[in-house]
Structures are given as structure tokens and as C-alpha cells.
MARKOLTI-735092 format. One record per residue (C-alpha): x, y, z. Coordinates in steps of 0.2 Angstrom, whole numbers, plus 5000, padded with zeros to 4 digits. Layout:
<pts>
+------+------+------+
|   xx |   yy |   zz |
+------+------+------+
|    X |    Y |    Z |
...
+------+------+------+
</pts>
This chain:
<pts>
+------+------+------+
|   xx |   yy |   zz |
+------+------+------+
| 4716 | 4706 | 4239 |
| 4718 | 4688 | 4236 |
| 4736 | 4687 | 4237 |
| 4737 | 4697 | 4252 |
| 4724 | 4685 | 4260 |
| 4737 | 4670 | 4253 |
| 4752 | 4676 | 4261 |
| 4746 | 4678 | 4276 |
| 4740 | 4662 | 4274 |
| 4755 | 4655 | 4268 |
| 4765 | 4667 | 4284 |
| 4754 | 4659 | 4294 |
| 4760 | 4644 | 4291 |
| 4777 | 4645 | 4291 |
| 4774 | 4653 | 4309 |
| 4767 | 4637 | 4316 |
| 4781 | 4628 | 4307 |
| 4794 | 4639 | 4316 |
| 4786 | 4635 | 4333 |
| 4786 | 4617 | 4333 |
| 4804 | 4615 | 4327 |
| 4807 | 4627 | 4342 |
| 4798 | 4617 | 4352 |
| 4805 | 4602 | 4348 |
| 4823 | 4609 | 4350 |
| 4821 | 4615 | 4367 |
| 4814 | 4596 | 4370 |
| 4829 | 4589 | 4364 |
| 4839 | 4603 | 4370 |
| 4835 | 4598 | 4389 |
| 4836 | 4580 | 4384 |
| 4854 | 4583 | 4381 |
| 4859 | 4593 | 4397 |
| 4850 | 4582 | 4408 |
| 4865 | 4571 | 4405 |
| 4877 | 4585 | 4405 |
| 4888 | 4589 | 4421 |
| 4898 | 4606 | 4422 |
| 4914 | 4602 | 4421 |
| 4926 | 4609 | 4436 |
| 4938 | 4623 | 4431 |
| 4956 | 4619 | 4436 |
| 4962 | 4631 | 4447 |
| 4978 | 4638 | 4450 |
| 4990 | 4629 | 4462 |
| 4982 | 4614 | 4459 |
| 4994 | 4598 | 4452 |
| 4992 | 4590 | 4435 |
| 5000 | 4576 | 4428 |
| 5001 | 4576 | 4409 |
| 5002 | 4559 | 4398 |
| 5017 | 4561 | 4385 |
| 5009 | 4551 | 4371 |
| 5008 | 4565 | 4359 |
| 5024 | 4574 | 4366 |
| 5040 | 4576 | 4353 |
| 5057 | 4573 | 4359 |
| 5072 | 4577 | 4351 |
| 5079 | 4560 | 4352 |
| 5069 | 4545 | 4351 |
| 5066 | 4536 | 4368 |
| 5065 | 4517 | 4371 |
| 5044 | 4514 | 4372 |
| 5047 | 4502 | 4385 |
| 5059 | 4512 | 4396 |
| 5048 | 4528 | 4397 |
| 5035 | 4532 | 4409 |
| 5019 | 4534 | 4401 |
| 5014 | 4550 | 4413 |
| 5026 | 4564 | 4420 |
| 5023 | 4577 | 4432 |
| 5013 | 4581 | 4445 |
| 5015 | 4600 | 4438 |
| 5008 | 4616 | 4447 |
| 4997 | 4626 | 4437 |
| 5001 | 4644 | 4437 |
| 4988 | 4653 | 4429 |
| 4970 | 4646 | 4420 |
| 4971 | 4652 | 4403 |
| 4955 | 4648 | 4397 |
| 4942 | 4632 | 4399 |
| 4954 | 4620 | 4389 |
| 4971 | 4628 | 4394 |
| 4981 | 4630 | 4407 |
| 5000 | 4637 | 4410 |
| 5010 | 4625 | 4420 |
+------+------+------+
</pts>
């Protein structure tokens, strides 16, 4: 009977425990959304201009010639949240 008495005991807490991390969490959790925003979700015939940095061309282009942006493109379709088909 005594070790049933300490595990509940010891259930009990772990129980408290569990809460206050939860608590804390959601705490945190609406600390961090209050800066949030929701982000806009393109739309489809919207115009986009994309910035060729990471872009590979077959031949190497003179750094100083090239644009540094090209576009505007026409979206066709939203993929998902972080793509789009031009």
C-alpha cells in the first residue's frame, strides 16, 4: 500500500510539472505571435520580379553588365506557401 501511496505521490508531481511547462509555453507561445504577421499568399495574375543571384547560366555573364533583378513575371498558378509557377 505504501508504494501505491508514492506513485501517486510521485504522478502527482509529475502532473504539476507538466502543467507549468504548458503554461509557460502557451506564455511564450503568445509572446511570439504577437510579433508575428500573416504573410499574404500571392495570387495568381499578380507580377513578381525575381533577383538572379543564385541563378546558373550556361555562359558566364560580366557582374557589372547584368541586371541584378529580371522580370516582372505573371504568376500562373500558387503552388504552395513558398512556391509559385511563373
Amino acid at each position: 500500500m505504501e508504494k501505491v501511496m508514492k506513485f501517486a505521490e510521485r504522478i502527482k508531481k509529475v502532473q504539476k510539472k507538466v502543467e507549468t511547462v504548458l503554461k509557460v509555453q502557451e506564455k511564450m507561445k503568445q509572446q511570439t505571435d504577437r510579433e508575428r504577421r500573416e504573410s499574404e499568399m500571392w495570387k495568381a495574375e499578380d507580377k513578381v520580379i525575381l533577383r538572379i543571384k543564385d541563378l546558373v547560366f550556361k555562359e558566364r555573364l560580366a557582374k557589372k553588365l547584368v541586371d541584378c533583378y529580371v522580370g516582372p513575371y505573371i504568376i500562373d498558378e500558387v503552388v504552395s506557401t513558398n512556391m509559385v509557377k511563373l
